[in-house]
C-alpha positions in Angstrom: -27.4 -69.6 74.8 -26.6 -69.1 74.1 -27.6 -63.7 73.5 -30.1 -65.4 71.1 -31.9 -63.1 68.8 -34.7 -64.2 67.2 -36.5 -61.2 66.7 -34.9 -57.7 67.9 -36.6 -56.5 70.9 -35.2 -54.3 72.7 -36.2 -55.6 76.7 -36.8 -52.5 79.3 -35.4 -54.3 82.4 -33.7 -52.4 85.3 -29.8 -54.0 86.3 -30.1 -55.0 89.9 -27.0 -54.0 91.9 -24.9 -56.4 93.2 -25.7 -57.1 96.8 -22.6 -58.0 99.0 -20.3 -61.1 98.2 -21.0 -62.7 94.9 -24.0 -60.7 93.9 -26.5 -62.3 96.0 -28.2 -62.3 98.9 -30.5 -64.1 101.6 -34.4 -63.6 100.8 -36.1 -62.6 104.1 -37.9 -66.3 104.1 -34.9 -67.9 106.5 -33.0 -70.6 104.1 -34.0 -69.3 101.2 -31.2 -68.1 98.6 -32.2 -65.6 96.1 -30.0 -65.9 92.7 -30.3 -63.2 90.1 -29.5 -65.1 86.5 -28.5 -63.4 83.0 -30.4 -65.0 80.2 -30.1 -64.0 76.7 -30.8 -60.7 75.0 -34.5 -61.4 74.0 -36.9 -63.6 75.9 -37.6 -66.8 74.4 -38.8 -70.5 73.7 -35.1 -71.1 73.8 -35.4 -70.5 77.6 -37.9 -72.8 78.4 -36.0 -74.9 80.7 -35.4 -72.0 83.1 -39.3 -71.0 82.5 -40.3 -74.5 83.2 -38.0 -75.3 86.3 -39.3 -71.8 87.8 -43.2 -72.3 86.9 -42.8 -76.1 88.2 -41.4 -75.1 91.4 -38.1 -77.1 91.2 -36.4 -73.4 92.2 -38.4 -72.8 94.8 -38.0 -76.7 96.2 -34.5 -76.3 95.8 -34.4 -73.3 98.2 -33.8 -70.6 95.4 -35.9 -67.7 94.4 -34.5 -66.6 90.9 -35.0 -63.6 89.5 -33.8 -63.9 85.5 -32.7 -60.9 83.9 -32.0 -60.3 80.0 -28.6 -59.0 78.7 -26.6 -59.8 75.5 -23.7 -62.1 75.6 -21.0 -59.5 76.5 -22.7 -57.7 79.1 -23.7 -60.8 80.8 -20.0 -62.4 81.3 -18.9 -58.8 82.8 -22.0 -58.6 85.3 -21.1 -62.2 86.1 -17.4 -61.4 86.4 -18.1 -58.6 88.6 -20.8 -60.4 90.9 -23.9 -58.3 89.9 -25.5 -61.3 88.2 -24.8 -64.6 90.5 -25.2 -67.3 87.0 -25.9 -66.5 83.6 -26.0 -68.1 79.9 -22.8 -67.4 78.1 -21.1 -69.0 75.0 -18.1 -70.9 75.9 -16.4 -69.2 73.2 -17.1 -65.6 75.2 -15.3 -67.5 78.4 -11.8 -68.5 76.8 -11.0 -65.0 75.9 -12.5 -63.3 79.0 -10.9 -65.4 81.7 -7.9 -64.8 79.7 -8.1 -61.4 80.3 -8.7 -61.4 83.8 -12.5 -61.9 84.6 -13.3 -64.2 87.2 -15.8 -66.6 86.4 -16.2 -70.5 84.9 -18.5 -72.8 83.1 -20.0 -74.7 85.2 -22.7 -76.5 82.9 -23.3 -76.7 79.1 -27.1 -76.5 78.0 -25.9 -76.4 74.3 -24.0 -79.8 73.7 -23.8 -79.0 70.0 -22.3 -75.6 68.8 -25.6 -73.9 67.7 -23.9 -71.0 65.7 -23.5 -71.6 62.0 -23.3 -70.4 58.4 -26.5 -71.1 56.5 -27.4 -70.1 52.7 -30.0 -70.7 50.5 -29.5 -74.5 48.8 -30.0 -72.1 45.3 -27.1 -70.4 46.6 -24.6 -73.7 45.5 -22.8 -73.0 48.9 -22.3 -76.1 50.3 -18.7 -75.8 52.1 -16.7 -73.3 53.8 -14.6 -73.1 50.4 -17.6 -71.7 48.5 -17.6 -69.3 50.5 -14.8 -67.3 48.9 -15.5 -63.9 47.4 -19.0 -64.3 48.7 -20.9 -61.7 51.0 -21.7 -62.9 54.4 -24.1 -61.3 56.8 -23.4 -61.0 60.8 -24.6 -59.1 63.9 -21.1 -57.8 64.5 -17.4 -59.0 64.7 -17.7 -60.4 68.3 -18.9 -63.4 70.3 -19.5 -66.6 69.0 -20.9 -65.9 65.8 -17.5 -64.2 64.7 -15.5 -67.0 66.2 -17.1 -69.9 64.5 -17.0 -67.8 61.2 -13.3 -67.2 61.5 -12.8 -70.9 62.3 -14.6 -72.0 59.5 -13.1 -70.0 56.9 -9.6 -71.0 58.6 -10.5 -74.7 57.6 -11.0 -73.7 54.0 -7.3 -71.8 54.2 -9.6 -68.4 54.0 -9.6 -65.4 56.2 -12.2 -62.7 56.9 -10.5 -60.6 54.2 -11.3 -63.1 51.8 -15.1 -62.6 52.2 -17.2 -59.0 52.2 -18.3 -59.2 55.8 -22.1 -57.3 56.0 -22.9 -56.2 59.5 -26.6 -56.4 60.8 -26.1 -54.8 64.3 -30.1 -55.2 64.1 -29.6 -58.6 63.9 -31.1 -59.0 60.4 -28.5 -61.2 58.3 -31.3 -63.5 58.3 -33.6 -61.4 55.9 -30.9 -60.3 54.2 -30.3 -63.5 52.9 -34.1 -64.7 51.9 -33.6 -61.2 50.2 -30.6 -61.7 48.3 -29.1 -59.0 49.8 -26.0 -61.5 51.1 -25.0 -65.0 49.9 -24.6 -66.3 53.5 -25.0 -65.4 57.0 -24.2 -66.3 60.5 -26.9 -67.5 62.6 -28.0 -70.6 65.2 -29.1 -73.6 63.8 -32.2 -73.2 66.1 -33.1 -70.4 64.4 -33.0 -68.5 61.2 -32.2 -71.4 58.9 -35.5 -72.6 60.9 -37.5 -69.2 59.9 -35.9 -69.3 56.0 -37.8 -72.7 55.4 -40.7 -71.8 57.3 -41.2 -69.1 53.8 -40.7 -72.1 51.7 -37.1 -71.3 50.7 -34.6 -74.2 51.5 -31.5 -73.7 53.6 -28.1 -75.1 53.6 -26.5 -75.1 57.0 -22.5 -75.2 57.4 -21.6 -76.4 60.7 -17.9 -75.7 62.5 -18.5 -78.9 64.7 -17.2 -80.9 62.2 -14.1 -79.4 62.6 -14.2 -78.3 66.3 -16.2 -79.2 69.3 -16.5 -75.3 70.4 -18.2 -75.6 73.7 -21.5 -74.1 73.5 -23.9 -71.7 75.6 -24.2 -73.1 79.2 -23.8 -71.6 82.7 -21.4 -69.8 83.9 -21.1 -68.4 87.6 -18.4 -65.9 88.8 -15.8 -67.2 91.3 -16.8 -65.1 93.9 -20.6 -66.7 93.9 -18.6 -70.4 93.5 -16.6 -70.1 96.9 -19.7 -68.6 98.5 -23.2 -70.6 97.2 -21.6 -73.6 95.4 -24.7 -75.2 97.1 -27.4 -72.6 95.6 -25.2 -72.9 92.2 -25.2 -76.9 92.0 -28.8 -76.6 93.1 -30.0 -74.5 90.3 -28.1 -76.1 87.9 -29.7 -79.7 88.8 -33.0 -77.7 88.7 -32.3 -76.5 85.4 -31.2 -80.1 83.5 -34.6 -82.0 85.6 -36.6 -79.4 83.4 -34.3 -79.7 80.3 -34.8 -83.7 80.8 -38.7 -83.0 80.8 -39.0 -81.1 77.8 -36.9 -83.0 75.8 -39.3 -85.9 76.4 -42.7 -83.9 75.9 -41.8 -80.6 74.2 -45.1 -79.4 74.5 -44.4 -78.7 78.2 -41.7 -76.5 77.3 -43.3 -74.7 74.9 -46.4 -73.7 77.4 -43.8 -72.4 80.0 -42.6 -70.3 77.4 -45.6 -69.0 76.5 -46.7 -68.4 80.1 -43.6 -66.6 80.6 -43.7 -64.6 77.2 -47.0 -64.3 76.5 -46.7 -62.8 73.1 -45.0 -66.0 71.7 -48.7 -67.6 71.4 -49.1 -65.6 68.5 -47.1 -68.1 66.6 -47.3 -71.0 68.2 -46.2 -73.2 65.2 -43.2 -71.1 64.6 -42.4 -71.7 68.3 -43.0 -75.6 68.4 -40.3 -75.9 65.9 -37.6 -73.5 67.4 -38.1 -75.4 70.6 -37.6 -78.6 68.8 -34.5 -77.3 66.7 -33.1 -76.4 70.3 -34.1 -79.4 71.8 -31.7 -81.0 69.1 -28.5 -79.0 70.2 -28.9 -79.9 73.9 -27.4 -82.9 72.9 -23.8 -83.8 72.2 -23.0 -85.0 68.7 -22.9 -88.4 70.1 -26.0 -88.1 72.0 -23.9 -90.3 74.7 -23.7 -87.9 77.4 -26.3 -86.6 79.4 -27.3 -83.1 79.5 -24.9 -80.4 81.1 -21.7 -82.7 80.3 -18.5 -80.8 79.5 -16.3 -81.9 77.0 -13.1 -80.6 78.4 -11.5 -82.4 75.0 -13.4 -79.7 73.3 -12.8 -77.2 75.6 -8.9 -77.7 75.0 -9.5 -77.9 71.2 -10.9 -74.4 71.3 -8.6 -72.4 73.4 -5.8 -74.2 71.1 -8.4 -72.4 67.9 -8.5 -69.4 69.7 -5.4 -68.9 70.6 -4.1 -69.5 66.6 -6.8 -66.6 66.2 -5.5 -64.3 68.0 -8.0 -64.1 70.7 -6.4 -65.7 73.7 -4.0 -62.4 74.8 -2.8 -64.6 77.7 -2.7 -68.4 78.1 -5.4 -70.2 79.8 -6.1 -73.8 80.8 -9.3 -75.6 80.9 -9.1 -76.4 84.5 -8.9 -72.5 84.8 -12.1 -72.0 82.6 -14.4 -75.0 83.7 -15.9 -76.6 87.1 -18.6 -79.0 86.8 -21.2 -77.8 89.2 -24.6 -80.0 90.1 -24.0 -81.9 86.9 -25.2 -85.7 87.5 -22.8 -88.2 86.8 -22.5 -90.5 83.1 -24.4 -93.6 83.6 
């Protein structure tokens, strides 16, 4: 979504260097556009659609050949920006503050209509609201991305600040043991995933969510400018690629979770474990109201957050939405 670490792995792939204009260029089969795409840190169920859509052929019929490649979060919106990478998945929290300071790209689809990243606990824990979590140690990769952001905005809705908390960093990416161990009261996580593996032990989780006090766009697609004014076509083609397969899976998960596995071979190993992440993420493709079809943008929400970012301190220079969104290959509301 959105860099989504389930388990850390650390992926030996080779960054392809940009090749002209945009990052991209033709494939020697005449018509055919090759896109090089930035998925998240660690291969995954999460990226079934992508899987599916490439294993299916949609790509292919669409004129594309895609080639994904596996970054975290950071590094993907700076090889975007700078046209090595032609798309990628990227919070729309990691957007705001990098078009802000300069970077060219835009969100062009959201594949996460609900804010995935949360605050979960264990229920014995009695945190059951951003107030409780005064005083109390919280876990989290690192003070950066979205994670970070919907932390601070939580604890802003409780009239807390990070000071107010003993922030624990798992660069590792292991808040989420660190809570079934007692080692922290709370961590930062996705609501797709560790809250999932803590009551897959038996332990039951409470799970704090910042939707409910602002729509933060989540992890979608986001394409540099460069790539925009130069493949719009390839971009609004992959992107309606994408959303048929995220439309598929939704229906029958099942064929979501075999595309994975094709793709990732050793996620048969758990295959339970795997059906349910895929269903948890199935959930957050939709919007809260479930109203809009998938790979809306809620530019309401976009506007809410730059006006939450900016009170944070993480908006150096102003920004509008029209200047951080364009709705690429997105089908219209019914």
């Amino acid at each position: 979504m959105p860099r989504r670490a389930i388990v850390v792995i650390v992926a030996a792939l080779t960054l392809l260097a940009a090749c002209g204009p945009g990052g991209s260029s033709t494939a020697p089969s005449e018509g055919v556009v090759d896109l090089k795409v930035g998925l998240g840190y660690i291969p995954s169920v999460q990226f079934a659609p992508f899987y599916l859509a490439d294993q299916k052929g949609y790509y292919r019929q669409a004129g594309l050949k895609v080639t994904f490649e596996n970054k975290i979060d950071p590094d993907l919106v700076t090889l975007v920006g700078q046209g090595a990478l032609d798309l990628g998945v990227a919070d729309g929290t990691s957007v705001i503050p990098a078009v802000s300071q300069g970077i060219p790209i835009r969100y062009v689809s959201t594949i996460y209509g609900t804010f995935p990243s949360i605050v979960f606990a264990k229920t014995s824990s009695g945190i059951t609201s951003a107030a409780d979590l005064a005083g109390k140690k919280i876990g989290i990769p690192g003070k950066y991305g979205s994670s970070w952001i919907m932390l601070q905005a939580l604890l802003d809705s409780a009239g807390l600040k990070p000071d107010d908390v003993t922030i624990v960093e798992y660069p590792d990416f292991g808040q989420g043991v660190a809570v079934q161990q007692g080692a922290v009261d709370a961590a930062t996580g996705f609501t797709n995933n560790e809250p999932v593996q803590l009551e897959r032990t038996g332990i039951k989780a409470t799970v704090l969510h910042v939707d409910q006090i602002v729509a933060l766009p989540g992890p979608g697609l986001i394409a540099g400018t460069s790539t925009l004014q130069s493949r719009k076509a390839a971009v609004a083609a992959f992107v309606a690629a994408t959303l048929r397969a995220m439309e598929e899976i939704a229906a029958t998960p099942k064929v979501g979770l075999d595309a994975a596995v094709t793709a990732v071979p050793e996620l048969a190993s758990d295959r339970d474990a795997q059906a349910a992440i895929l269903d948890a993420t199935i959930a957050t493709w939709h919007d809260p109201t479930g109203a809009k079809p998938f790979g809306s943008i809620d530019r309401n929400g976009w506007q809410a957050s730059v006006t939450l970012l900016t009170k944070l301190g993480l908006v150096p220079n102003p920004v509008t939405v029209d200047g951080l969104v364009q709705e690429v290959g997105i089908p219209p509301a019914s």
